[in-house]
N, C-alpha and C positions, 0 to 999 in steps of 0.2 A: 810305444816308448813312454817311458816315466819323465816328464818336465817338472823340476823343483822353481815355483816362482818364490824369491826371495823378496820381499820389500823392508829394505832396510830401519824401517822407524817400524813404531811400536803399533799404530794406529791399527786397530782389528778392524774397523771399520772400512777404513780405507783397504785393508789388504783383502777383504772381501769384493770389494767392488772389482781389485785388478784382478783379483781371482777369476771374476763370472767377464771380464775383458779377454784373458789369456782365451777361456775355455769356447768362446764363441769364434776366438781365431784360430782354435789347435783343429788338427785334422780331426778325424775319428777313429784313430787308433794312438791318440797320444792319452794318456791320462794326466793331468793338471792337478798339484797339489801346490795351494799359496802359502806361506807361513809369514811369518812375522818375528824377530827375537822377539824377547819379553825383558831384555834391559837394552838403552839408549834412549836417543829423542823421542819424540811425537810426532815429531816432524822434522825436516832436512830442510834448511833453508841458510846456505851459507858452509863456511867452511868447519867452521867452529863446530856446529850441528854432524856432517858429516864425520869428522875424527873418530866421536862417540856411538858414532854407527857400525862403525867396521868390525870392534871385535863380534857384535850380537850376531850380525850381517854372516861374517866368516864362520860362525859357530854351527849356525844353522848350513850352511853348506857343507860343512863335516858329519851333520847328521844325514844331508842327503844321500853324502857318501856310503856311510853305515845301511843308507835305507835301498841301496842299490838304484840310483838315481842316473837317469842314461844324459841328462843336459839341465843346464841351467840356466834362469834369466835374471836380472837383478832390476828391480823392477824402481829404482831412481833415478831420476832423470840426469842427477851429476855423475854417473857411472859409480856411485860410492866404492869402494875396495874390488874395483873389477879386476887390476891386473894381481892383487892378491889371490882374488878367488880361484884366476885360473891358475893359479900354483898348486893348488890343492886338492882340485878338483881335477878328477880323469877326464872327463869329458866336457863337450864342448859349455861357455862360459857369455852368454851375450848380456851385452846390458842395453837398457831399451834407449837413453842417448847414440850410443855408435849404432846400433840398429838402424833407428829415425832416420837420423845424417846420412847414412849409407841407402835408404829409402829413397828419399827426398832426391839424392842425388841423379837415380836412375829413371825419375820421371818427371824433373825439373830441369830449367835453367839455371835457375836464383831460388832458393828458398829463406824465411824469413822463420822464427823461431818465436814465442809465444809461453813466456815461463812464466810462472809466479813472482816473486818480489824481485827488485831492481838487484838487490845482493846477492841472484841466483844467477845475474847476467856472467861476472868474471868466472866463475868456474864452466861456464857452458862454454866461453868464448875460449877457454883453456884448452878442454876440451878438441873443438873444432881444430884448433891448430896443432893440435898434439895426432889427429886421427887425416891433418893433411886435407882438412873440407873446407877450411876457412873463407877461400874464393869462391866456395858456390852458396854461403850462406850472408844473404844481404844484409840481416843485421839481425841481431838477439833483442826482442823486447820485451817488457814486464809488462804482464794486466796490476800489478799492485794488489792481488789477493793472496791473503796466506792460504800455508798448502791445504789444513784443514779447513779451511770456509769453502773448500771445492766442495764438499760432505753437506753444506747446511744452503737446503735452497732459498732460504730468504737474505744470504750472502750477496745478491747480484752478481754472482763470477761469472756467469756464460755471459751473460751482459757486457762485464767489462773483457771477457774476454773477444767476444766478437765483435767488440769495438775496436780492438786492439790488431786484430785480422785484417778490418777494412782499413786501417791505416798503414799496414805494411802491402798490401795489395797496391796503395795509391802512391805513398811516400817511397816505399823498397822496390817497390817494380817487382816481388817477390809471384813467383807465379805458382808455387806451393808454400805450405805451411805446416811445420813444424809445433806438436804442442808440448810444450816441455816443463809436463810433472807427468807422474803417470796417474795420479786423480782425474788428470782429465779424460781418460780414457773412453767414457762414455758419452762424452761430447763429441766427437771425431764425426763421425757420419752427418750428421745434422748438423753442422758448425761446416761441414762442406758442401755440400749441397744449398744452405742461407748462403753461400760466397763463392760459390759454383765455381771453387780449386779443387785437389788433392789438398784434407789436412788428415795430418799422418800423425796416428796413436803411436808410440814406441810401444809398446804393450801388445800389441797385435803384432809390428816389424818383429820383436825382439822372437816373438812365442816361434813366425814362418821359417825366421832366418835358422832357426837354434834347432825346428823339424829338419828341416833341409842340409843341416851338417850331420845330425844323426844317421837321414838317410843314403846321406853322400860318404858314410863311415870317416866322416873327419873327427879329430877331436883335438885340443890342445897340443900341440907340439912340447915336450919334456925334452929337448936338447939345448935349450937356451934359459933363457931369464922365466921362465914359467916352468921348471924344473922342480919337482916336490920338493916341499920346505925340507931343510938340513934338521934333521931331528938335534932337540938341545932343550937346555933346563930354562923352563918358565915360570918367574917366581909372582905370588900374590896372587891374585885372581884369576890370574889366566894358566895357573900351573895342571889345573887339570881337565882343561878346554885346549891347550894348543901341544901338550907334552903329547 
C-alpha cells in the first residue's frame, strides 16, 4: 500500500524526521512517502497556527489523491483539518492524536498526555472530548518547549520532557503516556523504557492503525458529513487548488 504522511507545517526538517518514524512502523509492503505544504506556519502551536495550516495541509492530500494514494496520516498532534481531509479523500484518513488516544486506551487505565506549550493543552483537551476519551485521560501537560526546539539538541526537551513524565506518573496516577507532537516521535522507546510505561508515538499508532484499515478494506464512509466536497467556485487563492 501507498501511505501519504502529511505534516501540516512547513518544517522539512521535522517532516523528515516523521518520515523515517512512519517508516520504521510501516510493515514491509507499505511504501511511505512524507510531505510537507510549502505555504503556512513553521510550526502549529495553538489555534491561530493551525487555521493557516489547513488549506497547505488539504492541498497536499489532493495531490495524494492525483498520486493514487491508498491512506493517509496527518501527522499534528491537534488533528489539524482531519474531518476535512476525510471529505476528500477516498481512503482511509488517521490523524496521529485520535490514533494515540485510541492506543493509550487499549493498553491503559489512565493515560496522561505530554505536549509542547501550555497553549497546546485546550485544543488536545477539545479533542479528547469530541473523540469521547476524555475519562481515560488523566490530564494534558506541557514540557514548555516549542515544537521546533524538539529539532535542536542543545534545547533540553527530552530533559524537560521526561521531567514532565515522572510528574504525571506520581501526580496523575497515569500509567501510560501519551507524547503530543509528532517531533517527538523519536523519543518514544527510550523515554519508556527511563519510565518503565507504554509511551506512545502517534506517528507509529497513526502509520499501524491506517495499515490495518487498508487491509481490513475500510475506508471513509461518503454517506454522511465526510461526503466529497460539493463542487462550487473558489475565489482568490484557492480558486485553483479547491475548484
Amino acid at each position: 500500500m501507498k501511505l501519504l504522511i502529511v505534516n501540516p507545517n512547513t518544517s522539512a526538517g521535522m517532516t523528515a524526521r516523521i518520515g523515517q518514524a512512519a517508516r520504521a512502523a510501516a510493515g514491509p509492503g507499505t511504501e511511505v512517502v512524507a510531505v510537507n505544504p510549502s505555504s503556512g506556519p513553521a510550526s502549529i502551536e495553538g489555534y491561530f497556527d493551525e487555521a493557516f495550516a489547513v488549506p497547505g495541509m488539504l492541498e497536499e492530500i489532493l495531490k495524494g489523491e492525483a498520486a493514487g494514494m491508498d491512506a493517509y496520516v496527518i501527522a499534528c498532534f491537534d488533528d489539524t483539518g482531519l474531518e476535512a481531509a476525510r471529505c476528500c479523500a477516498k481512503g482511509p484518513v488517521v490523524a496521529i492524536g485520535e490514533a494515540a488516544f485510541h492506543l493509550a486506551s487499549l493498553i491503559a487505565h489512565r493515560f496522561s498526555v505530554v505536549t509542547t506549550l501550555s497553549r497546546s493543552i485546550a485544543p488536545i483537551e477539545a479533542n479528547l472530548m469530541k473523540y469521547g476519551l476524555e475519562r481515560r485521560c488523566a490530564r494534558v501537560r506541557a514540557c514548555e518547549v516549542p515544537v521546533l526546539a524538539l529539532e535542536n539538541p542543545a534545547s533540553g526537551a527530552r530533559g524537560k520532557l521526561s521531567g514532565e513524565i515522572e510528574r504525571a506518573k506520581v501526580e496523575d496516577g497515569a500509567d501510560a503516556i501519551v507524547l503530543g507532537c509528532a517531533g517527538m516521535a523519536d523519543l518514544a522507546a527510550s523515554l519508556a523504557r527511563e519510565h518503565g510505561l507504554p509511551v506512545i508515538d502517534g506517528v507509529a499508532a497513526a502509520v499501524k492503525l491506517a495499515e490495518a484499515l487498508v487491509g481490513l478494506g475500510h475506508a471513509t464512509s461518503k454517506l454522511g458529513p465526510y461526503a466529497m466536497p460539493i463542487p462550487k467556485h473558489f475565489a482568490g487563492k484557492f480558486a485553483k487548488t479547491f475548484e
